[in-house]
N, C-alpha and C positions, 0 to 999 in steps of 0.2 A: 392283256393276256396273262395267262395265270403261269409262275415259272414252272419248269421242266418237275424240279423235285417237288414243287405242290400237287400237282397230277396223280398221283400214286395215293392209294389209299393207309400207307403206312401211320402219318398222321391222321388226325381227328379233326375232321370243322366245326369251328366252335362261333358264331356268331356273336359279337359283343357291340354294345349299345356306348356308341363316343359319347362325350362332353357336348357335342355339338347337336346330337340327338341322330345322326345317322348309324347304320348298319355295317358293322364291316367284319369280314372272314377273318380268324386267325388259324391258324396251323398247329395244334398242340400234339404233342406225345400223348400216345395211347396209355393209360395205368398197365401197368403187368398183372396176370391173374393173380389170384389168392393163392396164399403158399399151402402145398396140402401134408399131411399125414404121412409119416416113408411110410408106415405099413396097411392102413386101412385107406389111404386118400381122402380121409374127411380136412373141409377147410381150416386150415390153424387160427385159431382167435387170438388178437393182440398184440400181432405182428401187422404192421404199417403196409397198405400196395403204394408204393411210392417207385417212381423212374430211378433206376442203379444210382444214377449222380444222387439226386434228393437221398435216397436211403443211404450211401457212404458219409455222408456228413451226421449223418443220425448217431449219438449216444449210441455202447455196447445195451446198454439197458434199455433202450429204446428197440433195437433191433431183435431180440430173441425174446422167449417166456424165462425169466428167472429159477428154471429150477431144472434139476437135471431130465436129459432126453428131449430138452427143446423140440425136435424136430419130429415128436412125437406130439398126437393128440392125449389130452389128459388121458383117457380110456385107456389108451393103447400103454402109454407109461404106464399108469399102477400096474396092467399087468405086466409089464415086463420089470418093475422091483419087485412082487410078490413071488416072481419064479426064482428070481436070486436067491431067496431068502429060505 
């Protein structure tokens, strides 16, 4: 019988192929969506979907776009330094 907390759809069944050549269910964590855009919501490129735990162990440089407004899409940043300026 399958336990209590495997029941719930929160994890993923992921079927994996043993050593032995049989079948058996594992239980993984679902990826989190794609991080989007603050102001247009298009998906950010070059940013990792990795589970909090895996993404906290992740390099600063790993985790964001190196250049200022990270949290912006390219688009959406140019314009927002062209109005600076």
């Amino acid at each position: 019988m399958v336990q209590g907390k495997e029941k719930s759809r929160s994890k993923r069944r992921v079927y994996v192929k043993t050593p032995g050549g049989k079948l058996k269910k594992h239980y993984r964590i679902r990826k989190p969506s794609q991080l989007t855009c603050a102001e247009c919501g298009k998906k950010l490129l070059g940013i990792p979907r990795l589970i909090p735990s895996k993404f906290r162990s992740l390099p600063k440089t790993k985790k964001r776009a190196s250049r200022p407004y990270s949290n912006l899409c390219s688009k959406c940043m140019r314009k927002k330094l062209l109005s600076k300026i």
